[in-house]
N, C-alpha and C positions, 0 to 999 in steps of 0.2 A: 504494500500500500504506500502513495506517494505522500511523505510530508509535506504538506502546504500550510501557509500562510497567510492571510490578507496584509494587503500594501495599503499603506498612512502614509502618501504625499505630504511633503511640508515644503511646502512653496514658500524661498525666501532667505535672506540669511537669520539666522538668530543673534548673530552675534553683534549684528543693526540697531536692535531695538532695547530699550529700556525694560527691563526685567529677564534676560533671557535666561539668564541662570534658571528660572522658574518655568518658560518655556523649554528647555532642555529636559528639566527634569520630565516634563510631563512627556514630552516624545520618546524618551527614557522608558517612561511608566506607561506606556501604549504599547513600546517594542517586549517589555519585560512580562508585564502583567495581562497585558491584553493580545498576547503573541503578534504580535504586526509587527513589518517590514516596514520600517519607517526609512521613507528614500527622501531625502531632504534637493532639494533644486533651487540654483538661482535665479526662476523667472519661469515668465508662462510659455517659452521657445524653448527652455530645459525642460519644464516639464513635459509640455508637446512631446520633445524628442526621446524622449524617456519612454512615453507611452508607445511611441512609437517605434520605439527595439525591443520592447516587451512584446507586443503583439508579432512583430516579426519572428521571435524567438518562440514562441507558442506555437505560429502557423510551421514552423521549420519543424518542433518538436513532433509535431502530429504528423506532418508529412514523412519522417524519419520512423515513426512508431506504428502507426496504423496503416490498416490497406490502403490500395487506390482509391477503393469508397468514400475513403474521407476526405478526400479533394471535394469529391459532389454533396456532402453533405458536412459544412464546414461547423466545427465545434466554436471557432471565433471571427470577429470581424476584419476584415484586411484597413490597413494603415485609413486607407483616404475613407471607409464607411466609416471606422471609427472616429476619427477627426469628425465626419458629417454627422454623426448620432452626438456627438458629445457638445459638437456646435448649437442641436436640435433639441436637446435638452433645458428643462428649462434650471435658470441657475442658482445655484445654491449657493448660500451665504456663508460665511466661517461661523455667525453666529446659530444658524439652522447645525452644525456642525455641532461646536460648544455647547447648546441644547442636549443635541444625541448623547455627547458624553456624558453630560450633567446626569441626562436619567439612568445613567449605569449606577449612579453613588447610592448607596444605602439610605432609604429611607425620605428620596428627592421622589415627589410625582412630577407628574409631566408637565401641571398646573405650575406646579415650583421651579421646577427647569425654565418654564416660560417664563416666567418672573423674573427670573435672574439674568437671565439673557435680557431684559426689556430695558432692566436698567446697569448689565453691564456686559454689551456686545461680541466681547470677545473676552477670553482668558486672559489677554495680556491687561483689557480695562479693570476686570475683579480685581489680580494680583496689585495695581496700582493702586486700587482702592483699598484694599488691606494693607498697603505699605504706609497710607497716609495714616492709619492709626498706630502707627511709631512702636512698634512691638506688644502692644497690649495685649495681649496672645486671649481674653477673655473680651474684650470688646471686637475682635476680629470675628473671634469664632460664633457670635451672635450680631454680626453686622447684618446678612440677610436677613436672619429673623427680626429684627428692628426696623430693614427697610421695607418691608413686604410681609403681608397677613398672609398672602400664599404659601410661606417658605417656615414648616415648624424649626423649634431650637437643634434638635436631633440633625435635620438636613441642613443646617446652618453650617453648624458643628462639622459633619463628614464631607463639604464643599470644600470649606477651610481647609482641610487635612489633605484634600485629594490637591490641590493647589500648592498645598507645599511639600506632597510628597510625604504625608506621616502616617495617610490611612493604607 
């Protein structure tokens, strides 16, 4: 049986932006915990091109492993359908993203996750937000639940942790 993986694109450098350490960790805690391939890129021509040695390497693999059959009946999309399905798609946010994540944490609903995302867009905006309360590690850990009736102290609490890598 073949070990596989899911791929977590990170489009971008980290090293760019204010907080990255905290960004790292978490792409860390995606590749570690959440077993994903985290393929980090400088831009949306890297990533493109990326995707697009990947599918090439797929289409080769099958054609290398399976009958002639599977020419006619292809398991993946060739380079230029992919580019055109993914053009065709409609686009998703990094905070549609950071949501998904959100509802993985113990004790976050989906109502909560929306919350949180509403008033802090992406991971790198939350972790900014708990840097400004200057280490208070008990007014961090119930800043959601302060900001938002959506969000109990329990999933406050395990947001905090997953942010800084303690849950």
């Amino acid at each position: 049986m073949l070990n596989t993986k899911g791929m977590f694109p990170f489009e971008g450098d980290v090293n760019t932006v204010d907080g990255s350490e905290s960004v790292k960790t978490v792409c860390f805690t995606i590749e570690v915990l959440e077993g994903f391939d985290v393929q980090r890129t400088t831009g949306y021509a890297d990533t493109e091109k990326k995707y697009g040695h990947l599918t090439g390497s797929i289409i080769d693999y099958n054609r290398r492993n399976f009958s002639a059959g599977a020419d006619t009946s292809r398991l993946c999309l060739i380079y230029d359908e992919f580019v055109k399905r993914c053009s065709d798609l409609e686009k998703v946010t990094m905070s549609d993203i950071f949501a998904l994540q959100l509802m993985k944490v113990p004790q976050v609903t989906d109502e909560a996750a929306l919350a949180v995302t509403s008033l802090y867009p992406t991971l790198l905006s939350l972790a900014k937000a708990y840097t400004m309360l200057d280490r208070d590690r008990r007014a961090q850990e119930e800043m959601l639940k302060n900001k938002s009736d959506m969000v109990n102290a329990g999933a406050s609490k395990n947001i905090f942790k997953l942010i800084w890598a303690e849950g």
